[in-house]
TIGULUM-560562 format. One record per residue (C-alpha): residue number from 1; x negated, y, z negated. Coordinates in steps of 0.5 Angstrom, whole numbers. Each point is the difference from the previous one (the first is absolute). Last residue first. Layout:
<pts>
+-----+-------+-------+-------+
:   n :     X :     Y :     Z :
+-----+-------+-------+-------+
: NUM :     X :     Y :     Z :
...
+-----+-------+-------+-------+
</pts>
This chain:
<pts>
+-----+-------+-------+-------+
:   n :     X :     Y :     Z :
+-----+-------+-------+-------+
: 435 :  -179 :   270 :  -160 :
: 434 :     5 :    -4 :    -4 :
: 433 :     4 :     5 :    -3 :
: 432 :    -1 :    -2 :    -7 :
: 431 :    -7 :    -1 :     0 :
: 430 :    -1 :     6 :     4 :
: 429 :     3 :     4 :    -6 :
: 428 :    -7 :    -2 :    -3 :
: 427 :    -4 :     5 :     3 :
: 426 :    -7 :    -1 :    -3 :
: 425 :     1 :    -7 :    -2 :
: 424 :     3 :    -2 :     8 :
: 423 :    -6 :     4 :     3 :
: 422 :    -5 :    -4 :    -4 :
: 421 :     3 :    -7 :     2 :
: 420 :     0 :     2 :     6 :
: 419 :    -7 :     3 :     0 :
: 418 :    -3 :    -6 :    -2 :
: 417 :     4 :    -5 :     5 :
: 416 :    -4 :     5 :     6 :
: 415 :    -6 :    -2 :    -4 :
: 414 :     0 :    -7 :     1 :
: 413 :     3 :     0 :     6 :
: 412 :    -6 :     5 :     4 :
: 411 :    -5 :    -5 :    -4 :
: 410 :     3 :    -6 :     3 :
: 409 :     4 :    -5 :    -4 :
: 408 :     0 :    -7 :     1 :
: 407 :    -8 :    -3 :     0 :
: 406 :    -1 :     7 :    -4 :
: 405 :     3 :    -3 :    -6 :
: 404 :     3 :     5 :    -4 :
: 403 :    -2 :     4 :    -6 :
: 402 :     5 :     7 :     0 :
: 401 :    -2 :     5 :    -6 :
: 400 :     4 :     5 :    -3 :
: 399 :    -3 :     6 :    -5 :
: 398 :     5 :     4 :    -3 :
: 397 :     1 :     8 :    -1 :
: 396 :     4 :     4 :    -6 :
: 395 :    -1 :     7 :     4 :
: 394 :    -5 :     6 :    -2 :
: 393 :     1 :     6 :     4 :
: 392 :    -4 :     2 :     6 :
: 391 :     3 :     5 :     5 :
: 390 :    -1 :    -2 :     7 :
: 389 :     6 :    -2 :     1 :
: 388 :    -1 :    -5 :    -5 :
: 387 :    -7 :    -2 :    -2 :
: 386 :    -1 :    -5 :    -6 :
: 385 :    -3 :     1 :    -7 :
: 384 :     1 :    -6 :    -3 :
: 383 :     4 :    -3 :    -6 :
: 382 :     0 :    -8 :    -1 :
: 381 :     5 :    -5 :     3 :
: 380 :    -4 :    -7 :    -2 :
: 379 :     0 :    -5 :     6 :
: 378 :     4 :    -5 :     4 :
: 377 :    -3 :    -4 :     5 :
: 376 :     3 :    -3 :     6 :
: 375 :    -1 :    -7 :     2 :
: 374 :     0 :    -2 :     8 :
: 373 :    -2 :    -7 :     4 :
: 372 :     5 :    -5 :    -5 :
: 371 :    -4 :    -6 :     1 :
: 370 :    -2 :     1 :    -5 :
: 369 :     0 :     5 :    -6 :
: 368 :    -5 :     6 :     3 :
: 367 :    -5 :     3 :    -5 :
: 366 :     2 :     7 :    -2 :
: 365 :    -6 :     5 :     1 :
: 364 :     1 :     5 :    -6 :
: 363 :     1 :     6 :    -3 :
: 362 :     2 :     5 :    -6 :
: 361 :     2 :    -7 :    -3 :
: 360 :     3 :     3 :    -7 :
: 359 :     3 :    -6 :    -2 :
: 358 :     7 :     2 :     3 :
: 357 :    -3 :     3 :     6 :
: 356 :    -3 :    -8 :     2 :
: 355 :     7 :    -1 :     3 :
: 354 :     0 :    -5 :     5 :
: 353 :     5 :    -1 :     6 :
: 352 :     0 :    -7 :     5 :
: 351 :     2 :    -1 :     7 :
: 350 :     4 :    -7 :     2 :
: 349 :     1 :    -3 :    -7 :
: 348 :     3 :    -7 :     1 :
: 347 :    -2 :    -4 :    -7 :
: 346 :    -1 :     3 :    -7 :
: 345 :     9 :     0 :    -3 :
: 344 :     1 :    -6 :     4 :
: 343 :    -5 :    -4 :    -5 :
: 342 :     4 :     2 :    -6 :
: 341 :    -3 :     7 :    -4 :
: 340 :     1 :    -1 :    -8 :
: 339 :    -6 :     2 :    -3 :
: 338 :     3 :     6 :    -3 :
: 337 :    -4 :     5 :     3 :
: 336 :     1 :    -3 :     7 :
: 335 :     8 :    -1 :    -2 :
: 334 :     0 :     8 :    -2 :
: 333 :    -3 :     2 :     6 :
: 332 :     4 :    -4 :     4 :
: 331 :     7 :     3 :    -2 :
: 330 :    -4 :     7 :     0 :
: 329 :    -2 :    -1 :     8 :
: 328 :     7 :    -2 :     1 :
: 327 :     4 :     5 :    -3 :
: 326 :    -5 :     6 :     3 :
: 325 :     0 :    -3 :     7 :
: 324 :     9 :    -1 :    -1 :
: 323 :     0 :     7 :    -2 :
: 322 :    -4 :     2 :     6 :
: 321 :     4 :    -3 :     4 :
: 320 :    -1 :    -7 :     4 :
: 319 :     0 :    -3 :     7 :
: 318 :    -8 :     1 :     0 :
: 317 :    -1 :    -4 :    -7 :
: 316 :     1 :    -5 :     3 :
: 315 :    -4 :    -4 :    -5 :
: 314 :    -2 :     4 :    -6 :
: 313 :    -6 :    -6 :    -2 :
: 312 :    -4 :    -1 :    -6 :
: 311 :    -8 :     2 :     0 :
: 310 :    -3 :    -3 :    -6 :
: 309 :    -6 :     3 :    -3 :
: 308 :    -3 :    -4 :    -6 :
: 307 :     2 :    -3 :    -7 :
: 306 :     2 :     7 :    -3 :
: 305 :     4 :     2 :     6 :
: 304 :    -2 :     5 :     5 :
: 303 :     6 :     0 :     5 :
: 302 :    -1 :     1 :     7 :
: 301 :     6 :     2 :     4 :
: 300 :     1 :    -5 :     7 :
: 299 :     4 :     3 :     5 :
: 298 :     4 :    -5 :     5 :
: 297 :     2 :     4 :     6 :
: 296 :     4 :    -3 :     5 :
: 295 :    -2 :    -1 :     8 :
: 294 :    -5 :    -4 :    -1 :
: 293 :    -6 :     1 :     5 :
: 292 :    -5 :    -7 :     0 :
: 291 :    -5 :     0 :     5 :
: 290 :    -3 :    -5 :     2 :
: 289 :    -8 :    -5 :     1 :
: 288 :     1 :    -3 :    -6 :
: 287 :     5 :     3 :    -4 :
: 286 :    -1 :     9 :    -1 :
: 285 :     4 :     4 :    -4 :
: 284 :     4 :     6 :     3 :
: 283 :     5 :     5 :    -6 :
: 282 :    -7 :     5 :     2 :
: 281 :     1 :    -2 :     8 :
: 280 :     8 :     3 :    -1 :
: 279 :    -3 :     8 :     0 :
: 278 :     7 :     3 :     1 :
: 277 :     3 :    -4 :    -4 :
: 276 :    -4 :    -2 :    -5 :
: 275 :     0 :     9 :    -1 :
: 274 :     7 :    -1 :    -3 :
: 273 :    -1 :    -6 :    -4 :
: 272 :    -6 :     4 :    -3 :
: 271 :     4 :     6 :    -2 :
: 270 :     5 :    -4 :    -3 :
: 269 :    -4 :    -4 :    -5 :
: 268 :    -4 :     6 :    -1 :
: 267 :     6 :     5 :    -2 :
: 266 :     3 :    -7 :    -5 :
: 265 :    -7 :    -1 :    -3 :
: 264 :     0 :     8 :    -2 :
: 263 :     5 :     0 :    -5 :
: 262 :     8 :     1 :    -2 :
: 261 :     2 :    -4 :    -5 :
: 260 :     5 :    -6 :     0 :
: 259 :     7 :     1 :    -2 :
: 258 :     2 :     2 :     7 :
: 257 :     5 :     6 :    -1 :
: 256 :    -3 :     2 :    -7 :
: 255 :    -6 :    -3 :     3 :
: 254 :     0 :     5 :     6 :
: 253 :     4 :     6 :    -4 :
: 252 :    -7 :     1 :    -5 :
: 251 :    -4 :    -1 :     5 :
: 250 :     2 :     5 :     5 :
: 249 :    -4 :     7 :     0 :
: 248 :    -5 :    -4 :    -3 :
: 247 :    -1 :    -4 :     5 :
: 246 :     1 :     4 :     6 :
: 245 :    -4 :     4 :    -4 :
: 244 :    -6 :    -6 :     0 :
: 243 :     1 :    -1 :     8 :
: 242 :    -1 :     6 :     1 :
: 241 :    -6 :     1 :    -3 :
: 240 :    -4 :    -5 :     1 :
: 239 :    -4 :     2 :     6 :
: 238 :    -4 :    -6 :     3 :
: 237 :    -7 :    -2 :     1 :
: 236 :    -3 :    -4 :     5 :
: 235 :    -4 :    -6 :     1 :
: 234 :    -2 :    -6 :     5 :
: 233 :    -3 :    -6 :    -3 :
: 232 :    -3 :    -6 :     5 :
: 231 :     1 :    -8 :    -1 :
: 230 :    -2 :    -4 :     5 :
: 229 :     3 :    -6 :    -3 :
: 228 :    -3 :    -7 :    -2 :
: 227 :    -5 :     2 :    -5 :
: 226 :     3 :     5 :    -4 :
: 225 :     7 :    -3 :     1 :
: 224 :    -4 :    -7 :    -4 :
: 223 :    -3 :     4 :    -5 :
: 222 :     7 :     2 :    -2 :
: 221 :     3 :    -5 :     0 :
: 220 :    -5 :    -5 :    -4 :
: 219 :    -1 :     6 :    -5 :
: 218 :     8 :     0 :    -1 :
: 217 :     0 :    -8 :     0 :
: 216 :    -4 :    -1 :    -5 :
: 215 :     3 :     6 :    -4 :
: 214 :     6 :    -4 :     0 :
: 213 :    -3 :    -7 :    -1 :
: 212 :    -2 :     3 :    -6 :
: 211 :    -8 :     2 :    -1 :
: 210 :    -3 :    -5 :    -6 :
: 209 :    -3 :     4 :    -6 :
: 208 :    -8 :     2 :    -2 :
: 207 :     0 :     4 :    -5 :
: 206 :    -8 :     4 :     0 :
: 205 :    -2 :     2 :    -7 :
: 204 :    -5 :    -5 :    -2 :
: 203 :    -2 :     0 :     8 :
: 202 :    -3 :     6 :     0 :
: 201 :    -5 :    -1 :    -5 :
: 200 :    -2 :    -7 :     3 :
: 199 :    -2 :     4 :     7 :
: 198 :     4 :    -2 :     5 :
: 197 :    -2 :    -4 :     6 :
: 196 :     3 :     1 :     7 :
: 195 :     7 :    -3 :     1 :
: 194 :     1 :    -6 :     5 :
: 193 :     2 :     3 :     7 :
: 192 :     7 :    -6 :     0 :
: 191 :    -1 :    -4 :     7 :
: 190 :     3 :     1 :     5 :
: 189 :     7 :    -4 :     2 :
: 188 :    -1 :    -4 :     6 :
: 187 :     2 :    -6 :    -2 :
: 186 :     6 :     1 :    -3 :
: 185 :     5 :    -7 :    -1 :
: 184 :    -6 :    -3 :     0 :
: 183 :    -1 :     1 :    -7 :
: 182 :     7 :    -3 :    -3 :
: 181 :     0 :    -6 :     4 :
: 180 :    -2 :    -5 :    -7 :
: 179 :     4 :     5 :    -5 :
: 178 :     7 :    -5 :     5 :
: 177 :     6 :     1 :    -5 :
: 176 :    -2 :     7 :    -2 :
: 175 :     4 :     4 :    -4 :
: 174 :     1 :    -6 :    -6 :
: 173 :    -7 :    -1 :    -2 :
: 172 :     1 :    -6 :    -4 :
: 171 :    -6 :    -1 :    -5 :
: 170 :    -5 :    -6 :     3 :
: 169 :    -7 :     3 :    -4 :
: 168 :    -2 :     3 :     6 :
: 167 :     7 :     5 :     1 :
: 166 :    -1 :     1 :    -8 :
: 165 :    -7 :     2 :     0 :
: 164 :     1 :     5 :     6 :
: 163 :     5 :     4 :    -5 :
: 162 :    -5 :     2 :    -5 :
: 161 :     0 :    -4 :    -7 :
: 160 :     0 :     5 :    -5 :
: 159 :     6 :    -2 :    -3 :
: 158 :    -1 :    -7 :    -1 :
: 157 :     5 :    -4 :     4 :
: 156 :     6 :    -3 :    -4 :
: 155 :     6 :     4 :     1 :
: 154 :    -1 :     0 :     7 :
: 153 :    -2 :    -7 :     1 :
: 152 :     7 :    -2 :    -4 :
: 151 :     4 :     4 :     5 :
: 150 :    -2 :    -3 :     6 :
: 149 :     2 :    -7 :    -3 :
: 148 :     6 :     3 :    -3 :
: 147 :     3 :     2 :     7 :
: 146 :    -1 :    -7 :     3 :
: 145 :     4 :    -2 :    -7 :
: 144 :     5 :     4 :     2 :
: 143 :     1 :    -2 :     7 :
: 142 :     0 :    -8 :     0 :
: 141 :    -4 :    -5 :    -1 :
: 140 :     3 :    -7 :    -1 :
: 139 :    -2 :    -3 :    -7 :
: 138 :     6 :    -7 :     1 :
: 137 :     5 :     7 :    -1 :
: 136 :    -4 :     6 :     0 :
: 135 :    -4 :     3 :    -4 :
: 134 :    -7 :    -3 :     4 :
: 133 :    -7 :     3 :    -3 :
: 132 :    -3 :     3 :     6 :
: 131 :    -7 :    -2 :     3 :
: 130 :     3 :    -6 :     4 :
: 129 :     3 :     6 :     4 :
: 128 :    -7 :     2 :     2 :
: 127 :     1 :     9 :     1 :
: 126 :    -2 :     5 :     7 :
: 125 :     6 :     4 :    -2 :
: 124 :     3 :     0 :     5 :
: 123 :     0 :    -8 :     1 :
: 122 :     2 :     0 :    -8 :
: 121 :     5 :     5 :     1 :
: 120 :     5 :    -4 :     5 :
: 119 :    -1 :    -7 :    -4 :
: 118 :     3 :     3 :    -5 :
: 117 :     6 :     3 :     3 :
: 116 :     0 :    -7 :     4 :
: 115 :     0 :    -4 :    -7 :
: 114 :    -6 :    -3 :    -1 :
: 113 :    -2 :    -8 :     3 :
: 112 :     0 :    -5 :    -5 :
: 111 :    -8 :    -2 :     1 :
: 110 :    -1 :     2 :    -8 :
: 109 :     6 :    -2 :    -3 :
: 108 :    -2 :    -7 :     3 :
: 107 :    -7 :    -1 :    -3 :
: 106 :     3 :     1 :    -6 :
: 105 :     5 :    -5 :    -1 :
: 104 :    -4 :    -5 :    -1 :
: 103 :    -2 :     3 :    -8 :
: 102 :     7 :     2 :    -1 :
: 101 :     2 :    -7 :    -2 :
: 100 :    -5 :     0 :    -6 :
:  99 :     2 :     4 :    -3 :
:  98 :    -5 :     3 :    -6 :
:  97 :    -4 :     5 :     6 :
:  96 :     7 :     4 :    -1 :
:  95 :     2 :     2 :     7 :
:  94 :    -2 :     7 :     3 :
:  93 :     5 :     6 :    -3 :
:  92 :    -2 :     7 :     5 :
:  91 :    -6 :     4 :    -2 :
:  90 :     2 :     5 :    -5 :
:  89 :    -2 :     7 :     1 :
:  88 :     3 :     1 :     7 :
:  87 :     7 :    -3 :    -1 :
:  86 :     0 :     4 :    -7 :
:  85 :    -1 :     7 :     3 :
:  84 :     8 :    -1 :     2 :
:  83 :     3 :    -2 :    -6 :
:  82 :    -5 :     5 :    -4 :
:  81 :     2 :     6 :     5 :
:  80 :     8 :    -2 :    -1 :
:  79 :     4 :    -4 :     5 :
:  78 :     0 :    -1 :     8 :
:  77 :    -6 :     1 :     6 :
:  76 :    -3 :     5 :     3 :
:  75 :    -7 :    -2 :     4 :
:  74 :    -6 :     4 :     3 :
:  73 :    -3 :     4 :     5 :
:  72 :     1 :    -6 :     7 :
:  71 :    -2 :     3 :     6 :
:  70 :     5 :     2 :     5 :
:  69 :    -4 :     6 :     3 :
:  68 :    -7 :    -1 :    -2 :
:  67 :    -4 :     1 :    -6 :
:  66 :    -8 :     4 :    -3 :
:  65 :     0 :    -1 :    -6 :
:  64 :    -3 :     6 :    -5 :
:  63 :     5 :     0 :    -5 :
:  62 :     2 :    -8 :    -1 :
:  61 :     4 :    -5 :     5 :
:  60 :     4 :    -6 :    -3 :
:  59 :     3 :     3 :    -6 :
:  58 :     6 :    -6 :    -3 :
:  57 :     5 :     0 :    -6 :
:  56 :     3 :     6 :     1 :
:  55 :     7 :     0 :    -4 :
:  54 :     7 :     0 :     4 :
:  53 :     3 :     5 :     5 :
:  52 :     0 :    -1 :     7 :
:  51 :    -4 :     3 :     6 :
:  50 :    -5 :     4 :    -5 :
:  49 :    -1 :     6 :     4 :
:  48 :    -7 :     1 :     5 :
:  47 :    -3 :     7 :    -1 :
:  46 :    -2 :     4 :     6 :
:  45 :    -7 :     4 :     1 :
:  44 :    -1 :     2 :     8 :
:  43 :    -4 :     0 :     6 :
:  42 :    -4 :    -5 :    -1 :
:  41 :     3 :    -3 :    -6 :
:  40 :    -1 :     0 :    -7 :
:  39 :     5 :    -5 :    -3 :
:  38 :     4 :     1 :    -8 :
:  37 :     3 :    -5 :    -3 :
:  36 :     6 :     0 :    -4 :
:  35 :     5 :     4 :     1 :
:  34 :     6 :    -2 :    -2 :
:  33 :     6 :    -3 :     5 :
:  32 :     2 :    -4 :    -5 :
:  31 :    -3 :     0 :    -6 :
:  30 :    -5 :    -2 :    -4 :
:  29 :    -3 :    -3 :    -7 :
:  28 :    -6 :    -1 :    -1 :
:  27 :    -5 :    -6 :     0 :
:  26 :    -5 :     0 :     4 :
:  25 :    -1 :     8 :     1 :
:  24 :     4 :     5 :     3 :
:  23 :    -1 :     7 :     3 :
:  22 :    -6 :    -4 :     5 :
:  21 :    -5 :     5 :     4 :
:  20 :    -3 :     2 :     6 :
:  19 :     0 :    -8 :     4 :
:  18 :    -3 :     2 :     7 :
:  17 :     4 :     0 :     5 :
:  16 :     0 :    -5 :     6 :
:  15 :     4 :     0 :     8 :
:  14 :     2 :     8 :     2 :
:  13 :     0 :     0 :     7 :
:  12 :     8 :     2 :     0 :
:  11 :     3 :     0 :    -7 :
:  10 :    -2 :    -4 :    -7 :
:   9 :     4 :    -6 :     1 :
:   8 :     1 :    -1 :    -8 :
:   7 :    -6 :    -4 :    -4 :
:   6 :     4 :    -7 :    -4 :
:   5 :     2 :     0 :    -7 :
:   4 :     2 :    -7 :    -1 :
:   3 :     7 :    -1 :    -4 :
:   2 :    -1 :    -6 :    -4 :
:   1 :     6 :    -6 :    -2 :
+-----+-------+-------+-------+
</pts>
C-alpha cells in the first residue's frame, strides 16, 4: 500500500503554495517524519515531513507549481527503491495474445469499476480510468497503478517541453481540479505594465529569475498599505546614552541571571508598550466603518531573512518583562533565520518596530504592515553634537520614526506617542516604575 503526501492546512487565509523544492527524489529512501518537500507560502517557508517511511515512489507537483491546501504531492509505498520504481516502470502484465480465453475478457477488465481509493485520485486529478492498466484481480484499477500512470509522464516528457505543453497535451494537473474557472476567479486584477525594449547588448547580461511567493506578497502588501492608508511619518530623536550605560553597567549580570543578552529591542519594546497605552488609536485599526481598540499589545519585530522580510509576532508583549522581550524577540530571530516560523509565529501583531540601525539606516520612512495603523522605525545610533544645559557635548543620538495612518491617529497623538517613547529611552527607570 501507498502513502499519499497531501499539502498540510497552512493556517488562516492561507489556501496555495508554491512547491520550493524536493530533498528526494523517485526512488530514495525515507524516514518518517523527514523533510521531504519544501512549500513557500505567503507569509512563510515550511517543510512538509514524510508521513510514513518507505521509498518515494511518486512526485506529483514540481518546483515552480502553484498547490492548494490537501492536494495530492506524492506517494511512499513499501520495499526497496528498485521494488517500488518497478510499478512505475513497467506497464502491469496484460493477457498473453497466444490465449485465446483471454481475448473475451478484456472488455470486461476495462468496465470493472476502480478501487474506491483509485477512483478517488482519478476525478481530482482530472484521469479517464479506461486509460490505466488494472493490476487488481479481473484488472481493477486501483491506487498505485493510478500513482504510476502519473509518474510515467513525468518520467517521460522531454525536458525542454514548458508546463503549458503538459496541461494541453492531457497530463494531470493535480492542484487544480477545475483549470477551466481558474481566470474568473480574479477579473479586476490589472494588467502587468510590459517591460520597455532593452538593447541586445544589455539583455546578454541580464538574469531573469521568478519573484518567490513570499517576495510576491512583500511587493503586493506594501503597495496595498500605500494605497489604502492615509500614510503619514513624524520624526524625532532621542538620546541613547542612558539606556546604553544601563546596559552596559548591566550586561554581564542579566544574561548570567537571565541567560539572554541585554540589548536595545527589549528597552523599545517597553517603551512603546508604555506609550500605546496612553495613546490607544496608535494600537486601533480600521473595519469597515469601525474602529477596532485592542486592549493588548502584539509587537511584530522585523527581521531580514535572506528570502525577504518577515515580521514574526511578540504577542502580549505588555504583560512581559524585559528579559521575557529579549528571550522571545532572540527565539523568533532564530526561527526566521532558519526558516522555521510556524504560521501563528506572523499572525496577530497590533503595532510593529523595525530596526534599519543594524544596517546603517540613518533614516527612514517606515511603511505601515496593514491593518496595523502604527510602525516605528529604528535607525543607527551616531555621534553628534547636541545642547545639554546650554553646553555642547556630543552624545551617541538616534533618529525615531513614527509612520500611522492618519485616517486613526491625529498628528496631536502621533507625536505625543514619539515623545513617549523618547521620554522612556532617555530616562530609562521610568520603564521600571511605570511612569
Amino acid at each position: 500500500m501507498s502513502t499519499e503526501i497531501r499539502v498540510p492546512t497552512l493556517g488562516e487565509s492561507v489556501t496555495e503554495a508554491t512547491i520550493g523544492q524536493w530533498f528526494k527524489k523517485v526512488g530514495d529512501t525515507v524516514n518518517a517524519d523527514e523533510p521531504i518537500v519544501e512549500l513557500e507560502t505567503d507569509k512563510v517557508t515550511i517543510e512538509v515531513p514524510a508521513p510514513a517511511s518507505g521509498v518515494l515512489e511518486a512526485i506529483a507537483a514540481n518546483p515552480g507549481d502553484t498547490v492548494d491546501v490537501n492536494a495530492l504531492l506524492g506517494a511512499i509505498g513499501g520495499g526497496t527503491g528498485a521494488a517500488a520504481s518497478a510499478p512505475a516502470a513497467t506497464p502491469a502484465p496484460q493477457p498473453a495474445p497466444s490465449q485465446p480465453s483471454a481475448a473475451p475478457q478484456a472488455p470486461a477488465a476495462t468496465d470493472r469499476a476502480p478501487a474506491p481509493s483509485a477512483q478517488k485520485l482519478i476525478n481530482e486529478n482530472g484521469l479517464n480510468a479506461a486509460d490505466i492498466n488494472g493490476s487488481g484481480k479481473s484488472g481493477q484499477v486501483l491506487k498505485e497503478d493510478v500513482l504510476a500512470s502519473i509518474l510515467r509522464p513525468q518520467a517521460n516528457a522531454p525536458a525542454a517541453q514548458p508546463a503549458q505543453a503538459l496541461d494541453t497535451a492531457g497530463a494531470p494537473k493535480l492542484y487544480n481540479p477545475a483549470p477551466a474557472s481558474a481566470p474568473a476567479a480574479k477579473p479586476a486584477e490589472a494588467p502587468k505594465a510590459a517591460r520597455s525594449p532593452v538593447a541586445a547588448d544589455d539583455a546578454s547580461r541580464e538574469e531573469r529569475v521568478k519573484m518567490t511567493r513570499l517576495r510576491q506578497t512583500i511587493a503586493r502588501r506594501l503597495k496595498d498599505a500605500q494605497n489604502t492608508a492615509a500614510m503619514l511619518t513624524t520624526f524625532n530623536e532621542v538620546d541613547m546614552k542612558p539606556v546604553m550605560d544601563l546596559r552596559n553597567q548591566y550586561k554581564e549580570l542579566f544574561e548570567k541571571k537571565h541567560g539572554v543578552k541585554l540589548g536595545f529591542m527589549g528597552f523599545f519594546t517597553k517603551a512603546v508598550v508604555h506609550a500605546l497605552k496612553e495613546i490607544p488609536a496608535v494600537n486601533a485599526e480600521i473595519d469597515g466603518d469601525d474602529l477596532i481598540y485592542k486592549q493588548y499589545a502584539h509587537i511584530g519585530v522585523a527581521v531580514g531573512t535572506d528570502k525577504g522580510l518577515v515580521v514574526p509576532v511578540v504577542r502580549n508583549a505588555d504583560g512581559m518583562s524585559i528579559a521575557e522581550i529579549e528571550k522571545e524577540i532572540g527565539n523568533l530571530g532564530k526561527k526566521a533565520r532558519d526558516g522555521q516560523l510556524s504560521m501563528a509565529d506572523m499572525q496577530g501583531g497590533t503595532f510593529t518596530i523595525s530596526n534599519g540601525g543594524v544596517y546603517g539606516s540613518l533614516m527612514s520612512t517606515p511603511i505601515l504592515n496593514a491593518p496595523q495603523s502604527g510602525i516605528l522605525g529604528m535607525h543607527k545610533i551616531q555621534e553628534r553634537p547636541v545642547v545639554v544645559g546650554g553646553q555642547i557635548v556630543v552624545r551617541p543620538m538616534m533618529y525615531l520614526a513614527l509612520s500611522y495612518d492618519h485616517r486613526i491617529v491625529d498628528g496631536k497623538e502621533a507625536v505625543t506617542f514619539l515623545v513617549r517613547v523618547k521620554e522612556s529611552l532617555e530616562a530609562p527607570e521610568r520603564l521600571v516604575l511605570d511612569l
